[in-house]
C-alpha positions, 0 to 999 in steps of 0.5 A: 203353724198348725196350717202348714204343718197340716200342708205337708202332711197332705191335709189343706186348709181353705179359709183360714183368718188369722191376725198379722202383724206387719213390719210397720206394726200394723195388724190386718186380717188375712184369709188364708188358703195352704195347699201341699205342693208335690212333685212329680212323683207325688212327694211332698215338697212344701206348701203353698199358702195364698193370703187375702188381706180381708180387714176391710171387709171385716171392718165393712161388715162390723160396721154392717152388723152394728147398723143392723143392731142399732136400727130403730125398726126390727130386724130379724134373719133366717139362714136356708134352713129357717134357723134365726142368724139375726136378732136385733135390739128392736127385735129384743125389745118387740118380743122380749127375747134375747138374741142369745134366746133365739139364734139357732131356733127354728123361726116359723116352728117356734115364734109364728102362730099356728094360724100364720105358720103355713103363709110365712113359711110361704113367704120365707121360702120365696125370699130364700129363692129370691122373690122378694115380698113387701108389707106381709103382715103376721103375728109374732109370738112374744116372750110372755106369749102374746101376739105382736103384729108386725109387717114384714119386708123379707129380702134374700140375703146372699154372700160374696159369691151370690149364695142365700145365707 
């Protein structure tokens, strides 16, 4: 409601996921976007809202999430700014750091020694500009401060529209 109510006071809304119930009684996932929609002389005259029925694709990337998380390898991700947006279990028991310890943390600043910080921004930097690299080997600061070599795959990740995330 809060949607449409902003709709007609000229405010539109691009996004929006909410829960619906159909008449069967099965619930789906919707993306919504309302816009106002005016006259000809600029007057509010209702709302229009396009819906996208998105709950395949919200199951398809849960079940994307849980393979990520359940891998036997580590797997660890960085958005455009170097901050962690993935942290997986193998991750968490390489280093002793919890996912909830470093989602958000700057990776290269706060987890590479100081020796490598310069050659695997290099590499980050790369992935995030689409040249993937393969076996980069690096050490990774663990949780009690020890040094943990690992070998490195980095891919660019990129949303439904191509986007590095």
């Amino acid at each position: 409601q809060g949607v449409f109510t902003k709709a007609l006071n000229g405010e539109e809304t691009a996004n929006f996921e909410f829960p619906l119930v159909t008449k069967p009684g099965t619930r789906v996932q919707v993306l919504l976007n309302a816009t106002t929609r005016r006259d000809e002389k600029n007057r509010v005259i209702g709302v229009v809202g396009i819906g996208q029925d998105i709950t395949a694709r919200m199951a398809q990337e849960q079940e994307y999430s849980k393979l990520i998380d359940t891998a036997n390898a580590p797997i660890f991700g960085i958005g455009v700014h170097g901050r962690v947006n993935v942290w997986n279990k193998s991750a968490t028991n390489l280093t002793g750091f919890a996912s909830e310890e470093v989602m958000g943390r700057h990776l290269v600043n706060e987890f590479i020694t100081d020796d490598y910080k310069a050659s695997v921004q290099g590499v980050f930097t790369k992935a995030l500009n689409g040249e993937e690299t393969a076996n980069f080997e690096f050490p990774l600061v663990t949780k009690p401060g020890t040094r943990v070599q690992v070998l490195l795959n980095a891919t660019t990740r990129r949303d439904e529209k191509n986007r590095v995330i």
